[in-house]
BAVEXSE-424863 format. One record per residue: residue number from 0; x, y, z of N, C-alpha, C in turn; residue in three letters. Coordinates in steps of 0.1 Angstrom, whole numbers. Example, Ala and Ser with C-alpha at 12.3 -4.5 7.8 and 13.67 -1.06 7.14 Angstrom:
BEGIN
BAKE,0,132,-57,78,123,-45,78,132,-33,78,ALA $
BAKE,1,128,-22,71,137,-11,71,129,0,79,SER $
//
This chain:
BEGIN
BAKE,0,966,688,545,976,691,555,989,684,553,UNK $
BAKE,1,986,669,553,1000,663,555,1007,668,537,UNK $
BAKE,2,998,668,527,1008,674,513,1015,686,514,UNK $
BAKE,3,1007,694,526,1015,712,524,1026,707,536,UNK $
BAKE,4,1024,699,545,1038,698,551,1047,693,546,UNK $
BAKE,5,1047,684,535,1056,678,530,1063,688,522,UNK $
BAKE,6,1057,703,516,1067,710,510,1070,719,516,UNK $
BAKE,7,1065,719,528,1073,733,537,1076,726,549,UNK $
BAKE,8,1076,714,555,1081,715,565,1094,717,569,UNK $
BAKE,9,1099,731,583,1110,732,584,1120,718,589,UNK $
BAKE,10,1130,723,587,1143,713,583,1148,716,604,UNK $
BAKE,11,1143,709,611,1149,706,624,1152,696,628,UNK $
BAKE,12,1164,696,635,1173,680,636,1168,673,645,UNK $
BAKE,13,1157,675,654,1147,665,659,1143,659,657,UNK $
BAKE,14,1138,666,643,1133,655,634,1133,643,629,UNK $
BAKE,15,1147,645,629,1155,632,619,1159,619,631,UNK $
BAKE,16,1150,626,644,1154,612,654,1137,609,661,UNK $
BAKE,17,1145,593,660,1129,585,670,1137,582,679,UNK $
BAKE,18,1149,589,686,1157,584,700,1146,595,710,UNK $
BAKE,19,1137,586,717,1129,591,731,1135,604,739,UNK $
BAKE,20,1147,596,743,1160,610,749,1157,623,745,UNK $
BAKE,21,1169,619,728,1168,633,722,1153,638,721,UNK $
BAKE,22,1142,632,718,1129,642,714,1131,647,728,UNK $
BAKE,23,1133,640,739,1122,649,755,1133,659,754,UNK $
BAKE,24,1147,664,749,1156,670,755,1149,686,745,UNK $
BAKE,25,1145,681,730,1141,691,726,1130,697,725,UNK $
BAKE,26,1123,688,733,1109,692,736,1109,706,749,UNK $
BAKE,27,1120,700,760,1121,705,773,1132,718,768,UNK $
BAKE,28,1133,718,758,1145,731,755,1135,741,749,UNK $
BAKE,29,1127,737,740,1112,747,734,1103,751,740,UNK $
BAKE,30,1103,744,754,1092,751,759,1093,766,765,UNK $
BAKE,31,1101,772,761,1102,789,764,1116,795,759,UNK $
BAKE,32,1119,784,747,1132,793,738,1128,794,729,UNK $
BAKE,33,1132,801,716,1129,799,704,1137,793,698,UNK $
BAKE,34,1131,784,688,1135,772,677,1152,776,669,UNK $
BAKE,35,1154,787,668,1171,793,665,1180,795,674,UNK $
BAKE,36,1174,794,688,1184,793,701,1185,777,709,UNK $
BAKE,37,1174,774,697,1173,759,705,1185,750,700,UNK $
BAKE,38,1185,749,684,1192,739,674,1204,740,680,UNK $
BAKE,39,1213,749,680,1227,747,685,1230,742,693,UNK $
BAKE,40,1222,745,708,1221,742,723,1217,729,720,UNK $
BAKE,41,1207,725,714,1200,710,718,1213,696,710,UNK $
BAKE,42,1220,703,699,1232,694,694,1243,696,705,UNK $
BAKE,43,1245,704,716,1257,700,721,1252,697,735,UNK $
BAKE,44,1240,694,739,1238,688,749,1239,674,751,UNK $
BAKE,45,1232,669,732,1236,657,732,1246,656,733,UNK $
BAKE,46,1259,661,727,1271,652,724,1279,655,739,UNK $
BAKE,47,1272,658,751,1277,654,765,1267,648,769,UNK $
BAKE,48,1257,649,771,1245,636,773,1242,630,764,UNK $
BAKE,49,1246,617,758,1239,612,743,1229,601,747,UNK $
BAKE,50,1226,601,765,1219,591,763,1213,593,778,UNK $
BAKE,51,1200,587,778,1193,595,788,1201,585,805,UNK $
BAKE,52,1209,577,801,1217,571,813,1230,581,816,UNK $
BAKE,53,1239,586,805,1247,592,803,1245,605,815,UNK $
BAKE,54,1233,611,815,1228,623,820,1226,620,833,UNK $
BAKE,55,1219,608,839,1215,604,850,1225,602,857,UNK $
BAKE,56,1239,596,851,1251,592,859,1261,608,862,UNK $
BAKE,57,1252,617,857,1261,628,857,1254,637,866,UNK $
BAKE,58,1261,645,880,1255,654,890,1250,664,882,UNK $
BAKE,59,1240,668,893,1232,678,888,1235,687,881,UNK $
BAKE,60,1243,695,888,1253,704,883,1259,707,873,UNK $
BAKE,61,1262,693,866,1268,695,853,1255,697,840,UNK $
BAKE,62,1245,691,842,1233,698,835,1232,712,837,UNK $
BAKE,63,1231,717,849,1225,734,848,1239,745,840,UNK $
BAKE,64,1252,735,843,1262,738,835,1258,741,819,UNK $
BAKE,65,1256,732,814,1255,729,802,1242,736,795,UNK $
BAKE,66,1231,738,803,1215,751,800,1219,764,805,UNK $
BAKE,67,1235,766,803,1240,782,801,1231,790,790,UNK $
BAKE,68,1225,796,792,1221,812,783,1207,805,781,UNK $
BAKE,69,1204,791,781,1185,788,776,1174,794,789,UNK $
BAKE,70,1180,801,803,1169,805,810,1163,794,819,UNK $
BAKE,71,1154,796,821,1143,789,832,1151,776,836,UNK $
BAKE,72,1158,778,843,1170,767,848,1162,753,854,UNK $
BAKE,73,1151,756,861,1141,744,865,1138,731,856,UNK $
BAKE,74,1137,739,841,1137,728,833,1153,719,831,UNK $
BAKE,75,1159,720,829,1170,717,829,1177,707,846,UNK $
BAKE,76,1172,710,859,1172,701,867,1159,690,868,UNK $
BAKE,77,1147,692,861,1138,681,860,1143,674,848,UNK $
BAKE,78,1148,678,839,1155,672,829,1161,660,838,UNK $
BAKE,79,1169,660,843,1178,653,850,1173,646,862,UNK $
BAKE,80,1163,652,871,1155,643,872,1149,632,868,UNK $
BAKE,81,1144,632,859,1135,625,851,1146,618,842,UNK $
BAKE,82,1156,618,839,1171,607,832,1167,594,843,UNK $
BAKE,83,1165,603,861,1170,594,869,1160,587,870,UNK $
BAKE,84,1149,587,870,1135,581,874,1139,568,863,UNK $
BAKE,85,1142,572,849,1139,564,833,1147,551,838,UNK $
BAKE,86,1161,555,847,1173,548,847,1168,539,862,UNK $
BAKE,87,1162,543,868,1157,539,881,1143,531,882,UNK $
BAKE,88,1134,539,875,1129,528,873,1126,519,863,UNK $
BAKE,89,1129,524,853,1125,518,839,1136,510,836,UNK $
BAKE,90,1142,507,844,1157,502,840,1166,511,825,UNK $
BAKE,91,1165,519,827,1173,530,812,1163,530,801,UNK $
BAKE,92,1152,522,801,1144,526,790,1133,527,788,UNK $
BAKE,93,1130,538,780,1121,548,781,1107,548,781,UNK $
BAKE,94,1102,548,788,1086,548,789,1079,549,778,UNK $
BAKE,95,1069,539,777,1053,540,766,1044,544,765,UNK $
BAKE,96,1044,542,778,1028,550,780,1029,558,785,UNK $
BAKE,97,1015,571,785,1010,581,786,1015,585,806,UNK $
BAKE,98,1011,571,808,1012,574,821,1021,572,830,UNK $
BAKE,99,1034,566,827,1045,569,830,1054,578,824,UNK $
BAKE,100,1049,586,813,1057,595,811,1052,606,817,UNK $
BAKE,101,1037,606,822,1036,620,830,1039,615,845,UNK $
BAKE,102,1046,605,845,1048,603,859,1063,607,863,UNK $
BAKE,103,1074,612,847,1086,617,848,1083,634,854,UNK $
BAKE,104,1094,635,860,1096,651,866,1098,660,856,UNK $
BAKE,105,1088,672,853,1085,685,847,1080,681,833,UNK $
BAKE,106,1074,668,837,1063,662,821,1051,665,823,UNK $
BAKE,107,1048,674,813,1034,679,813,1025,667,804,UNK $
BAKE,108,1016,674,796,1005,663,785,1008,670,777,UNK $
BAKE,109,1014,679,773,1022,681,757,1029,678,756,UNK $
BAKE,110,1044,675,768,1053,666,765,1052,654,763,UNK $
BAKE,111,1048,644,775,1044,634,772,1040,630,760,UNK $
BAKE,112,1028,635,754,1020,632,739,1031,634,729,UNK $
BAKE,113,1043,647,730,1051,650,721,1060,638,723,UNK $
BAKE,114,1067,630,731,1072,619,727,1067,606,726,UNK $
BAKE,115,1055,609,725,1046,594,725,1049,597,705,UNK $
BAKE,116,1043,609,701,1042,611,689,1054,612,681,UNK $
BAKE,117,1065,619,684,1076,622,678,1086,608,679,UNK $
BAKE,118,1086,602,688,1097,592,690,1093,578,690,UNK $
BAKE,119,1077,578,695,1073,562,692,1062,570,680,UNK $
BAKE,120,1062,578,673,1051,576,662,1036,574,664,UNK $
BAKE,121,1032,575,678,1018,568,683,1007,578,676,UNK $
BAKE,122,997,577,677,985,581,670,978,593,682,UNK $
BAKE,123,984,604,685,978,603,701,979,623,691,UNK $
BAKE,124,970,631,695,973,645,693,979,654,704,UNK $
BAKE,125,989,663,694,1000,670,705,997,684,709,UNK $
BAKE,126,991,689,722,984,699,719,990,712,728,UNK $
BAKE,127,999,720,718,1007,731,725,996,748,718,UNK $
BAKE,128,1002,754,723,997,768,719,993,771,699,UNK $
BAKE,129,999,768,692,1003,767,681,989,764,677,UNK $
BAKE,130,989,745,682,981,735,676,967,744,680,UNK $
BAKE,131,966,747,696,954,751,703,947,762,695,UNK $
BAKE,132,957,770,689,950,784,682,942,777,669,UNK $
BAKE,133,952,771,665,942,760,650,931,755,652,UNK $
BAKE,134,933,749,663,916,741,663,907,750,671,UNK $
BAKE,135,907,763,680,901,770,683,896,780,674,UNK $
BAKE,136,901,783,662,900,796,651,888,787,643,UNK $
BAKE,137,895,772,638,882,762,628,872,759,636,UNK $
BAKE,138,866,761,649,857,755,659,850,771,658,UNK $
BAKE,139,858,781,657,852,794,659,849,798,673,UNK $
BAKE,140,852,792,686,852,796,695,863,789,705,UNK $
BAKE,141,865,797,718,875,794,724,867,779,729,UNK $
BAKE,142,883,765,732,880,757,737,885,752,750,UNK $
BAKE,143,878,748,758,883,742,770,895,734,766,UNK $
BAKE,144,902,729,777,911,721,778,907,707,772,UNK $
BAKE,145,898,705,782,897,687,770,890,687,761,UNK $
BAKE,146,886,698,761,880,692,745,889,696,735,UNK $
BAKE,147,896,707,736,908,708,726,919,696,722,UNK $
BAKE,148,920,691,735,929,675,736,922,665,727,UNK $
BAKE,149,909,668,729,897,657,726,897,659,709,UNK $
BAKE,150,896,674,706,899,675,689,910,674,681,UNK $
BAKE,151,917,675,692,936,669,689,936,659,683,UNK $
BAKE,152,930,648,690,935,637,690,925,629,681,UNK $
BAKE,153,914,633,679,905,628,672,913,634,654,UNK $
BAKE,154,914,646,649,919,650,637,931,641,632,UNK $
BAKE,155,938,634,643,953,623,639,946,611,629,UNK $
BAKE,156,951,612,616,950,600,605,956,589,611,UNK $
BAKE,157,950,579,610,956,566,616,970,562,607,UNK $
BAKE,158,980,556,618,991,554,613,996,564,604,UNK $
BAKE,159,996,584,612,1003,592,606,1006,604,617,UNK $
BAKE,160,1006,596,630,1008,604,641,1020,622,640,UNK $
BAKE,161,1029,612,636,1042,618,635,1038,631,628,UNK $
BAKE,162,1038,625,614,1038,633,603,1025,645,605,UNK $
BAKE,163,1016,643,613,1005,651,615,1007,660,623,UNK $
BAKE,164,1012,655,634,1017,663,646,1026,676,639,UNK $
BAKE,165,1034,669,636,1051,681,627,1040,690,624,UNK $
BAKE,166,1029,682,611,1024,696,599,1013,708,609,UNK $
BAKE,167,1008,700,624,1002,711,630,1011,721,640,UNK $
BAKE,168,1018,714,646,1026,724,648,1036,735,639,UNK $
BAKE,169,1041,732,624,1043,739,617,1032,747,612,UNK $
BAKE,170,1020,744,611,1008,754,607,1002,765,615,UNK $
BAKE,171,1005,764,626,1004,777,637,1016,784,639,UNK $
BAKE,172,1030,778,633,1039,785,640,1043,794,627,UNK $
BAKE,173,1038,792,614,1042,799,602,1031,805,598,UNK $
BAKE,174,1019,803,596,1013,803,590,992,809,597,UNK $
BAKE,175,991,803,608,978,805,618,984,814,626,UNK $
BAKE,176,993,819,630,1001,825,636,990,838,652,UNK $
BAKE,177,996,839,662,989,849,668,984,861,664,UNK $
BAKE,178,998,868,657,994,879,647,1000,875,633,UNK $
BAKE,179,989,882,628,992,886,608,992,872,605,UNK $
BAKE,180,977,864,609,978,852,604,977,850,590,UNK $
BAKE,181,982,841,582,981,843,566,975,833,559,UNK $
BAKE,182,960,837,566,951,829,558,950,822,544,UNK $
BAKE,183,957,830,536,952,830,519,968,816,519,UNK $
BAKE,184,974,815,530,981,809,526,981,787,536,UNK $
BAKE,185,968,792,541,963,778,549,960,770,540,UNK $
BAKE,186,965,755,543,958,743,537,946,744,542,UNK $
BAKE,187,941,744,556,927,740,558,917,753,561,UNK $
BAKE,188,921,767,551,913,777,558,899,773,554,UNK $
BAKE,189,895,763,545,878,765,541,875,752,554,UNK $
BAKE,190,865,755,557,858,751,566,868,758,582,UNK $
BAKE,191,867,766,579,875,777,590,866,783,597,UNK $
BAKE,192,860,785,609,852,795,610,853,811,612,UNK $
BAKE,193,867,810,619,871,824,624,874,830,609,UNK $
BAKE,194,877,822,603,883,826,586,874,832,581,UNK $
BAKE,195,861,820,577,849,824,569,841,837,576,UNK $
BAKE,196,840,835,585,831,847,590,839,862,588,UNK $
BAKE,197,852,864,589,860,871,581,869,879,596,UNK $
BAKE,198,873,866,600,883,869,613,878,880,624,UNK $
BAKE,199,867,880,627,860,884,632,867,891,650,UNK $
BAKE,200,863,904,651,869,904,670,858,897,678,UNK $
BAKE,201,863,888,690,872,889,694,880,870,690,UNK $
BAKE,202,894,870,688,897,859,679,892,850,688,UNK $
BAKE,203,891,836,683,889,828,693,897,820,702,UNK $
BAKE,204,912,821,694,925,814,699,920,824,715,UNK $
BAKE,205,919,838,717,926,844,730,913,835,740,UNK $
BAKE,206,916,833,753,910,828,761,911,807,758,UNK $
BAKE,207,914,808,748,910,792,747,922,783,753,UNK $
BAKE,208,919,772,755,932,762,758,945,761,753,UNK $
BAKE,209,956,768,763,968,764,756,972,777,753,UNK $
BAKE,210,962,790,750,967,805,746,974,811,762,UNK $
BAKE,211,986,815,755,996,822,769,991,829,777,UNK $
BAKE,212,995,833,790,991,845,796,995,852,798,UNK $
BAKE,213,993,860,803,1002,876,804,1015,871,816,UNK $
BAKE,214,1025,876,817,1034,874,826,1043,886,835,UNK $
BAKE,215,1046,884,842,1046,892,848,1062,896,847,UNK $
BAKE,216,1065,913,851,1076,918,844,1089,916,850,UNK $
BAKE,217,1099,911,841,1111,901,844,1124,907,848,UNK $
BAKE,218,1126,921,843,1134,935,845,1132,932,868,UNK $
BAKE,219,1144,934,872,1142,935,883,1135,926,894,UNK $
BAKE,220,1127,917,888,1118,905,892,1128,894,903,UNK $
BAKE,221,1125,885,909,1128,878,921,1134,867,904,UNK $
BAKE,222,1131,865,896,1132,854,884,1145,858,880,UNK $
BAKE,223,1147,873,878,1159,877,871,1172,877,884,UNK $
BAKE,224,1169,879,893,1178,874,906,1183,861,904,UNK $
BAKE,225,1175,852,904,1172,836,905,1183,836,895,UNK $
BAKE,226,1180,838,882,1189,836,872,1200,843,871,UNK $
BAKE,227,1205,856,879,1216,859,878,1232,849,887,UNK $
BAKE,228,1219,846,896,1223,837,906,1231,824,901,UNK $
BAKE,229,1221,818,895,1228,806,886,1241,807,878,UNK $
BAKE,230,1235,820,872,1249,819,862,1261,824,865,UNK $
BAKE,231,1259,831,879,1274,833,883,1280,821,892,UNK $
BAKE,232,1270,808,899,1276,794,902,1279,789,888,UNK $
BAKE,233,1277,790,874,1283,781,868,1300,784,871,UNK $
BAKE,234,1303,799,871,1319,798,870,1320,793,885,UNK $
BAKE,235,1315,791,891,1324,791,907,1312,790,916,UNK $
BAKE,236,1317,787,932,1311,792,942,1310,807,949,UNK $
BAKE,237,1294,813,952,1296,824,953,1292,822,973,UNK $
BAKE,238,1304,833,976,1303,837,988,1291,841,994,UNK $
BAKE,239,1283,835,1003,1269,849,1008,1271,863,1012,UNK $
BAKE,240,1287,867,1017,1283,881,1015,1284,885,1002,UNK $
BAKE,241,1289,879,992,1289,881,976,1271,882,972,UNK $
BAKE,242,1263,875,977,1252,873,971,1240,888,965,UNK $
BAKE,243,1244,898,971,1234,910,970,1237,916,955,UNK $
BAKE,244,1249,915,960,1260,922,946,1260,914,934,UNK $
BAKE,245,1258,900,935,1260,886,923,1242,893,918,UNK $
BAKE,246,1232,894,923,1220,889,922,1213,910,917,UNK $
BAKE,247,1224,914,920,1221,924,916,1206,937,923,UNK $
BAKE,248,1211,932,934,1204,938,949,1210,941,955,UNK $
BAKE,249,1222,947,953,1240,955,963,1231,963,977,UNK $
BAKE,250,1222,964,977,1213,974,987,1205,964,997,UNK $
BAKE,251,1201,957,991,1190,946,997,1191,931,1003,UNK $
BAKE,252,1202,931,1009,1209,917,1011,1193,906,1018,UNK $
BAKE,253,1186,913,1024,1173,902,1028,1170,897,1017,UNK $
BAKE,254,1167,908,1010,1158,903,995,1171,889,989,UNK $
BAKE,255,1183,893,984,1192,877,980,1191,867,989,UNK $
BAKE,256,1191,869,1004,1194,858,1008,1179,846,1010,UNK $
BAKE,257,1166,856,1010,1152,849,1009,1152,843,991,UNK $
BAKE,258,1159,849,984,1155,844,969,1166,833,968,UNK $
BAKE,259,1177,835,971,1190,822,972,1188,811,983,UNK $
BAKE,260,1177,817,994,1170,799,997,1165,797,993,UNK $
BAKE,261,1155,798,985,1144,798,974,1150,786,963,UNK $
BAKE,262,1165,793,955,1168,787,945,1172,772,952,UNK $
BAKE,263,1180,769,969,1186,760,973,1176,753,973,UNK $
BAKE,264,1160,758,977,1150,752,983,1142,743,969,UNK $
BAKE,265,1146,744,956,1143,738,943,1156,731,935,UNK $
BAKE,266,1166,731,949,1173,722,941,1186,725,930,UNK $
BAKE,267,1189,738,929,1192,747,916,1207,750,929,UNK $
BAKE,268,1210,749,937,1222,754,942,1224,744,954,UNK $
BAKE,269,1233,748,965,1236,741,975,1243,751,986,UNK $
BAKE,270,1243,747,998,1246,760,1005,1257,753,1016,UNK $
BAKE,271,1268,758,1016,1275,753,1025,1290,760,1025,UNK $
BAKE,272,1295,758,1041,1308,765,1043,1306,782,1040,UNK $
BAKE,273,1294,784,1044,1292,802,1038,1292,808,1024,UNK $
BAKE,274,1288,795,1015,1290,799,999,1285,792,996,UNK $
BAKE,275,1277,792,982,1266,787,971,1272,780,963,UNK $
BAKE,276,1266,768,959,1275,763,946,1260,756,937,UNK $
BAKE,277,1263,754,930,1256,743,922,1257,725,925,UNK $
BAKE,278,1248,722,927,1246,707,931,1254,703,923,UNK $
BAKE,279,1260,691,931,1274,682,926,1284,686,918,UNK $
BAKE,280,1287,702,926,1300,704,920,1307,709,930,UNK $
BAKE,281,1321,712,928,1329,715,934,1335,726,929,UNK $
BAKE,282,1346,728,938,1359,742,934,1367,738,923,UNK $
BAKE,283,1366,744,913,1378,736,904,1370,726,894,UNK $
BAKE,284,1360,722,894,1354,715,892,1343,715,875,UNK $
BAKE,285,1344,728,870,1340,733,857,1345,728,843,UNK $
BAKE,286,1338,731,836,1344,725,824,1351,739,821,UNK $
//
């Protein structure tokens, strides 16, 4: 494993850092973008947050600013959250353990593990969808949650955390893949079960720990409101009778104004003087 990563592992600028910050920023940017929409976005967030104090000292606002076009805007205000907690309670620096990092806001146990591994190098297995299909396909059946964690973490070579991590999540994302997996081209297909038995239906990645679920449709959805919503406070404050028309419900003004307290009620806007803005900003106030 770690020799086939060494000649194909992709070239991502994450990589090249054990800054805690940066990994959680790129961690919290992948969890629902793809790796070519990430790279750009994740180098200019640093170079206006380079530092997870830099972020905390900056209103809310100017983060959801700056997660223009990445979507799910919630991550992007627990982002900032979680600056404040590091700066608040950690005194600015960054948590070690497992358990104060899932005690930061919108840290799951694959983030967490992903900066225990990526930025302190710890020996701990990182267990996302990718990884989960790998050790579900070589087990030959779907696995529960802990024990998938449990085979995560047990497969990490001592003192090669990092380097193991990278090559499993590069081996599901190129290669074990959901579809048109390309077995003939696995380091570890022998002792494969789903392999050897000759990829047999039904696979064993579907149902197991960590395999996606279906979601529900985004066209027209209360989600695609939410988000239209945001991205018309980045230019400005929007008027409430503006809101049906901004949100793209010109007909249904109940339906914006239950989904625009919704957004206020998570933190993502502010409501005042009869107009919506984005937390800690003002009129005039944009980059």
């Amino acid at each position: 494993m770690l020799d086939w990563f060494e000649g194909r592992a992709r070239d991502l600028p994450w990589r090249r850092t054990r800054d805690p910050w940066a990994v959680l920023v790129s961690e919290v940017m992948l969890q629902q973008t793809q790796v070519e929409r990430v790279v750009p976005r994740w180098r200019a967030f640093l170079e206006r947050f380079p530092t997870v104090a830099a972020c905390a000292a900056c209103p809310a606002g100017d983060v959801l600013e700056e997660w223009a076009g990445l979507g799910y805007n919630r991550r992007a205000l627990n982002l900032w959250r979680a600056a404040g907690v590091v700066v608040e309670r950690h005194g600015g620096a960054f948590p070690t353990t497992l358990a104060d990092l899932l005690a930061l806001p919108g840290v799951g146990p694959y983030t967490a593990r992903a900066v225990l591994a990526f930025a302190l190098e710890a020996d701990v297995g990182v267990l996302d969808t990718n990884v989960a299909r790998v050790l579900a396909r070589r087990a030959g059946r779907p696995l529960g949650a802990r024990e998938a964690q449990s085979a995560a973490d047990a497969a990490v070579p001592v003192g090669r955390g990092w380097a193991w991590n990278q090559a499993m999540l590069d081996l599901g994302a190129t290669t074990c893949r959901a579809r048109a997996p390309r077995c003939g081209e696995c380091p570890v297909a022998r002792g494969c079960a789903w392999a050897e038995g000759g990829r047999a239906a039904p696979d064993p990645a579907i149902g197991s720990a960590g395999a996606p679920g279906g979601q529900s449709r985004f066209a027209g959805s209360d989600r695609q409101g939410r988000g239209r919503l945001v991205a018309a406070l980045r230019a400005g404050p929007v008027a409430v009778l503006e809101l049906a028309a901004v949100m793209g419900w010109p007909e249904d003004e109940a339906r914006a104004a239950r989904v625009a307290s919704a957004v206020v009620a998570d933190g993502l806007a502010v409501e005042a003087g009869g107009a919506f803005s984005l937390p800690g900003r003002c009129a005039g106030a944009h980059k």
